[in-house]
C-alpha positions in Angstrom: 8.5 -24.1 -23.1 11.9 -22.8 -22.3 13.0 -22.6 -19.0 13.9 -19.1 -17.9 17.6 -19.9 -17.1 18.5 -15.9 -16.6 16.1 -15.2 -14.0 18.2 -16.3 -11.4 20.9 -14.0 -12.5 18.3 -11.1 -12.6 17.6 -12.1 -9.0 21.5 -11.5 -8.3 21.4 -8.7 -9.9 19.2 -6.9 -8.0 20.5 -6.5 -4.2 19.1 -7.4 -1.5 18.4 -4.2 -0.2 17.6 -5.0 3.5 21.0 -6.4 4.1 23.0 -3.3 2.3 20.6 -0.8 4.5 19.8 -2.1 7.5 17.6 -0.5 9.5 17.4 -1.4 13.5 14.0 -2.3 14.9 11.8 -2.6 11.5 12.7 -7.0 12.0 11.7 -8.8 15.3 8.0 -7.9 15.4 6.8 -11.1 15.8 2.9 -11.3 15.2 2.3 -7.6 16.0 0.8 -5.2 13.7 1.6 -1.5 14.4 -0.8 0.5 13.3 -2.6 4.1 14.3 -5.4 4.5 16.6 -7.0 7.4 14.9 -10.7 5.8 14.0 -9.2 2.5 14.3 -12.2 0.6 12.7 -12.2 2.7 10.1 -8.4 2.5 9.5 -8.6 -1.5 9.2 -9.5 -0.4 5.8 -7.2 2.1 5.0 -3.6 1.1 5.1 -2.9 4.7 3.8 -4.1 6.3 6.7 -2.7 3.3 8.8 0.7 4.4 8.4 0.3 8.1 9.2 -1.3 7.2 12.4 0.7 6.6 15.6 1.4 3.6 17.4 -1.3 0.6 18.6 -0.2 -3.1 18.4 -3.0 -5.2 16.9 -2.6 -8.8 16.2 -2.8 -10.0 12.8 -2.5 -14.0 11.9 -0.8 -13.2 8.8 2.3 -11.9 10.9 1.8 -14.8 13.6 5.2 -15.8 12.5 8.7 -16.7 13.5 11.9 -15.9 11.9 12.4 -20.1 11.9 8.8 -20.3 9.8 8.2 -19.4 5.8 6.9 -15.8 6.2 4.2 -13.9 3.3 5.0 -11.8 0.5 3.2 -8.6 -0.4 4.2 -8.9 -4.2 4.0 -6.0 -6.3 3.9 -5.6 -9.6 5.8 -1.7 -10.8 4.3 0.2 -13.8 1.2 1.4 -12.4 1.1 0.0 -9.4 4.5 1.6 -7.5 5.0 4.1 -9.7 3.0 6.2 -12.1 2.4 4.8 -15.2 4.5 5.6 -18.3 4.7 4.0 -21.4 8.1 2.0 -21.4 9.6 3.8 -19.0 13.1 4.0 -19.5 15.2 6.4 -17.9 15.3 7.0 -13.8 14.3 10.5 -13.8 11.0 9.1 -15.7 9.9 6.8 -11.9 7.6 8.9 -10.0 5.9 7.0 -7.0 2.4 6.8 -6.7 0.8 8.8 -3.5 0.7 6.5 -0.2 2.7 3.8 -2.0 6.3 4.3 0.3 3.9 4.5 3.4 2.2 1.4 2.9 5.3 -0.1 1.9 7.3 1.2 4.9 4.5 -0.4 7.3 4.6 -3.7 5.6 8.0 -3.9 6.0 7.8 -3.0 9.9 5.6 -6.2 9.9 8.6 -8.6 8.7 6.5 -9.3 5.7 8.8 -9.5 3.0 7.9 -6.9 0.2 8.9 -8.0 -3.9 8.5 -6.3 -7.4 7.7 -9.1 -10.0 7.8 -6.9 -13.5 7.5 -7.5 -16.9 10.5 -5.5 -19.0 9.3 -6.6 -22.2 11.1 -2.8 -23.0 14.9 -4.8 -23.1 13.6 -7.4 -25.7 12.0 -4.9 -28.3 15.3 -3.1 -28.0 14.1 0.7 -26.4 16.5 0.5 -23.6 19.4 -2.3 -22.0 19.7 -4.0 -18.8 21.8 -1.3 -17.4 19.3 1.3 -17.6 16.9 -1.1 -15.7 19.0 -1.5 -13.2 20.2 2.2 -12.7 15.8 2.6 -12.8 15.2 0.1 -10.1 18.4 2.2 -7.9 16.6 5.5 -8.1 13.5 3.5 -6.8 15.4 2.1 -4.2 16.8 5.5 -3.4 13.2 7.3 -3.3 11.7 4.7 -0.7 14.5 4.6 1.8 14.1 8.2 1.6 10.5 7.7 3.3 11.6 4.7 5.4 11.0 2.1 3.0 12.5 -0.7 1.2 11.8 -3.5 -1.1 13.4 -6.5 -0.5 14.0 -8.2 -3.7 12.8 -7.1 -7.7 12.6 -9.8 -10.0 12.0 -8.7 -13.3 11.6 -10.7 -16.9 13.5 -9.0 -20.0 12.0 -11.7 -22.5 8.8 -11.5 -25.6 7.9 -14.4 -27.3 7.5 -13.0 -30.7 9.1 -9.0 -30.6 12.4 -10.1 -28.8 15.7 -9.1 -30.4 18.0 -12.2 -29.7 18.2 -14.2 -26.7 15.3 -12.1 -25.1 13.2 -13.4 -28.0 12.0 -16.4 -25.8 9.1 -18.6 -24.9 9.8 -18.5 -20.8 8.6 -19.0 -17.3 8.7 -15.9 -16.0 6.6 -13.6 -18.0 3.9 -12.7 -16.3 0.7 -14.2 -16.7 2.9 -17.1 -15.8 4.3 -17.6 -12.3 8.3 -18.1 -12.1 9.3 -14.9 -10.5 7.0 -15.4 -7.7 8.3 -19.0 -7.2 11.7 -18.2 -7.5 11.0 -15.5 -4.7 9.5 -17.6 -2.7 12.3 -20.4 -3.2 15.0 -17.6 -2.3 13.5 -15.4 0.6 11.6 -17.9 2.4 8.3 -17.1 1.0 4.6 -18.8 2.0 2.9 -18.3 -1.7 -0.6 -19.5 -0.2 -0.1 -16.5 2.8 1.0 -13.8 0.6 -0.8 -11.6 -1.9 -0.1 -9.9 -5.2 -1.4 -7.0 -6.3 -1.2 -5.1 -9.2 -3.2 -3.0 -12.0 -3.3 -5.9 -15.0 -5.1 -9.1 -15.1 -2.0 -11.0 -16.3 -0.8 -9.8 -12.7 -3.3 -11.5 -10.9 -3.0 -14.3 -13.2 0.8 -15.0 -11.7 0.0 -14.3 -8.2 -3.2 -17.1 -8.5 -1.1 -19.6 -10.5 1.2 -19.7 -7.3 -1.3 -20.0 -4.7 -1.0 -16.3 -3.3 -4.4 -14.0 -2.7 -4.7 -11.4 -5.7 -5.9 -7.9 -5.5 -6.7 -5.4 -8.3 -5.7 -1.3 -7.7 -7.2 0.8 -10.4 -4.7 3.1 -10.6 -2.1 2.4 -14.1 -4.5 0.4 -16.2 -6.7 -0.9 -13.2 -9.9 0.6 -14.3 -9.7 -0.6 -17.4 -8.8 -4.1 -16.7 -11.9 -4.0 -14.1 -14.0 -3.9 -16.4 -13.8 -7.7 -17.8 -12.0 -9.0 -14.9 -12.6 -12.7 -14.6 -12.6 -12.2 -10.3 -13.8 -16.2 -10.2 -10.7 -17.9 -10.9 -8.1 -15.3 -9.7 -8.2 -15.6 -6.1 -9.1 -12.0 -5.7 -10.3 -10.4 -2.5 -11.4 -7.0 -4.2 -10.3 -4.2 -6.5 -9.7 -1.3 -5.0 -8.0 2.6 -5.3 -4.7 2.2 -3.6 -2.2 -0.4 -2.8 -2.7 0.9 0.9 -6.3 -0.3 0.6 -5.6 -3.8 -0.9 -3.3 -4.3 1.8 -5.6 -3.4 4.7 -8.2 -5.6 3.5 -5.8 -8.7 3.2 -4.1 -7.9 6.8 -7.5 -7.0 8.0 -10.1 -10.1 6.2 -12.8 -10.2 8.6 -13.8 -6.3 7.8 -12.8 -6.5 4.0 -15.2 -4.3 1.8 -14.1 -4.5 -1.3 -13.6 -1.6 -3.4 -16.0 -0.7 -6.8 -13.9 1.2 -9.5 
């Protein structure tokens, strides 16, 4: 199998997007959760709702850490899971977030838990649109969560097919997800804990990459979700539930002692 020997330009390619924005008191927490205290047990399943609320510090072990210490990942995958679905998207004014997602997002990153798009862009190999345009796409998305406080900290994205690739992109690599590289490369790069981070997404193949590198998995069923639920193999994914929203995945893995997981 071919080593994926342009993923860490990819990585370069996309900016680190906390460092060219910062933003002063959403690092530092240290082991605190901020959450609302509108029905607060009902909100530790409801990261949605979470994020509207107003301030209550709660202590989660997943954030128990220092900036000296490996922190988790809330990896994401994008078509259908950040943004609405559309069929190889592939122009910016196509990206339309999905309802709650910059919320969730924006209180994940006021935890210090780094936030990551792993994405398959199997769109540049079969020729409908060139790296540019990915990059100009992942800019806009950039631009639409800072506008609601939000921010994702590095996308890592794989441009290759192993059979319907036009030239070098026609390749056998380690990055396409089912497999796991952009996840280890993440971690490898931003200080990652795979085995205290989850990855959630609306494909099996997604949940595939987040269990081959140790992390917790979680199914939404919005973008092909519902669908996939319905043959899921939950055994040997790591998964802690399928559920409607990212907002909900996430309150259930910052929250595991009152988990209920989700039925499609």
């Amino acid at each position: 199998m071919a080593i994926c020997r342009t993923l860490e330009l990819r990585a370069r390619q996309q900016s680190d997007y906390r460092d060219q924005n910062p933003k002063p008191g959403w690092a530092g927490i240290s082991g605190w959760d901020l959450f609302g205290i509108a029905g607060r047990e009902k909100l530790a399943h409801d990261f949605d709702n979470l994020a509207k609320a107003g301030p209550l510090l709660i202590r989660s072990p997943l954030t128990n850490f220092d900036s000296r210490s490996l922190r988790p990942a809330l990896f994401l995958d994008r078509d259908g899971t950040v943004n609405v679905e559309v069929h190889y998207l592939s122009q910016p004014e196509q990206l339309e977030l999905l309802p709650t997602v910059a919320k969730t997002i924006s209180a994940v990153n006021a935890l210090g838990i780094a936030v990551v798009i792993v994405t398959n862009q199997a769109g540049i190999a079969r020729g409908y649109f060139p790296e540019h345009r990915l990059l100009a796409i992942h800019e806009r998305l950039q631009r639409m969560l800072s506008e609601q406080n939000a921010r994702i900290d590095r996308i890592y994205f794989c441009p290759h097919h192993p059979t319907a690739g036009q030239g070098p992109y026609k390749a056998v690599c380690e990055c396409r997800k089912p497999l796991s590289g952009m996840l280890r490369q993440a971690a490898s790069e931003l200080g990652i804990d795979l085995n205290r981070s989850l990855m959630v997404g609306d494909r099996e193949s997604d949940l595939q990459a987040g269990a081959g590198a140790g992390c917790q998995t979680a199914l939404v069923t919005t973008g092909y979700g519902l669908e996939t639920s319905v043959a899921l193999d939950r055994n040997s994914l790591s998964l802690i539930g399928v559920y409607p929203t990212v907002g909900e995945a996430v309150a259930a893995w910052l929250n595991p002692a009152s988990n209920q997981v989700a039925s499609p």
